[in-house]
N, C-alpha and C positions, 0 to 999 in steps of 0.2 A: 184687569188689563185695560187699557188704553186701544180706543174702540179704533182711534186713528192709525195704532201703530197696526193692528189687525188688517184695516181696510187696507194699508200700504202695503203691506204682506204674507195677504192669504196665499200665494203659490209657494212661498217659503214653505208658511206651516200646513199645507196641505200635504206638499212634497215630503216631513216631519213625520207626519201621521202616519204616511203610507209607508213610508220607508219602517217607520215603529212599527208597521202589521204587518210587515214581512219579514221581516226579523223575529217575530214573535211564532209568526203561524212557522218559521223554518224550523224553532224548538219544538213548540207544541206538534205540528205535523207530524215528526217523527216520532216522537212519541206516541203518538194516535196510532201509526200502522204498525208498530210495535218490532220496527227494523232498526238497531242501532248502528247509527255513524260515525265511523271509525275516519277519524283523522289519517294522515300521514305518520304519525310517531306509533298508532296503535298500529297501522295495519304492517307497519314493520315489525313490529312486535309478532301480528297474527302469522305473517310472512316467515318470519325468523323460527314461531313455533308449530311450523309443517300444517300450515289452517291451508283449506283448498283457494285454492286462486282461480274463479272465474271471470271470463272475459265475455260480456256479451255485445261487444260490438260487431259492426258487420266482418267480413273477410278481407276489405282492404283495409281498413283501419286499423285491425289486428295485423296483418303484415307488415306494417309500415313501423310497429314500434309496440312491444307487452311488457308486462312483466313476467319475468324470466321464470319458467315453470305452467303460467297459467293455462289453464284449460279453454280451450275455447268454443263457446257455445253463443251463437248470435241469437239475441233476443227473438225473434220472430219463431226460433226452432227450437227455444228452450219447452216448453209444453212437450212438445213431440219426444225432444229427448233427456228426458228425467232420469230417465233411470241408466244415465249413464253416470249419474254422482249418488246412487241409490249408498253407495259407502259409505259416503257422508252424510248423512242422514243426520248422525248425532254428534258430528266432529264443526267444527268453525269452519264457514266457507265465508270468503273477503271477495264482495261482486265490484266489477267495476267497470265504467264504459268511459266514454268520453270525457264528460262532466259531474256524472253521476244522479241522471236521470231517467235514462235506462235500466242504468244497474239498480235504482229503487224500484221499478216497477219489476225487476227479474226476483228481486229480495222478497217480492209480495208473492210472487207464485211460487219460492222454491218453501216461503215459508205455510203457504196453503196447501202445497204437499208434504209437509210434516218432517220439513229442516229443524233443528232445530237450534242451533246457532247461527245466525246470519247476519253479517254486517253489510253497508255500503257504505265504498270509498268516499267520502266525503270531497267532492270538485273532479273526482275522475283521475283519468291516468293524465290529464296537463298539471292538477295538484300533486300527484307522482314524480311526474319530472321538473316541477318547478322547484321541489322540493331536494330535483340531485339524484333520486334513486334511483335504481337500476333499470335499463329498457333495452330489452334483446330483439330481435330480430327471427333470432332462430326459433323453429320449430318446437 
């Protein structure tokens, strides 16, 4: 390559680089904590075939807009209360918060207490509704 074209445009291909290793580490990551992330077409699927729905965002967040059914367990109190999904244990539970980085780190302790199908929502419940699906209100 052309040393000049480099020197005019190291913030380009710096910005290149980094954006390639985050894109990277967002596969490989997931794959390392051994949580699969379920898009929007799957988790309707998970939805559709009676997979638990939890929600661990806080208590306003949760009111202001769910998906319809989901349980709701705010991340800070999920530890305390495990064994209120002790049922599902060996059935699909679909976590999801905001964006879906809560719901990853809630996916790592449901599955260090010995879940054993666990997804996270991939972008959260704004990937939910940008997507159109359904957001209740009710209880």
């Amino acid at each position: 390559m052309d040393t000049q074209f480099l020197q005019a445009n190291w913030m380009l291909l710096a910005l290149a680089g980094v954006s390639g290793a985050m894109l990277l580490w967002s596969f490989v990551g997931s794959k390392l904590s051994g949580v699969e992330q379920a898009d929007t077409l799957k988790a309707t699927r998970l939805y559709n075939d009676e997979a638990l729905v939890l929600d661990v965002r806080e208590t306003g967040e949760f009111e202001s807009g769910h998906i319809p059914k989901a349980k709701h367990i705010p991340l800070g109190q999920l530890g305390k209360r495990l064994g209120e999904l002790d049922a599902h244990k060996d059935k699909p539970v679909l976590v999801n918060c905001r964006s879906g980085a809560r719901s990853a780190r809630a996916c790592g302790i449901l599955k260090k207490a010995g879940f054993t199908t666990v997804y996270n929502l991939a972008g959260g419940i704004l990937a939910w509704e940008r997507a159109n699906l359904p957001v209740t209100k009710k209880k």
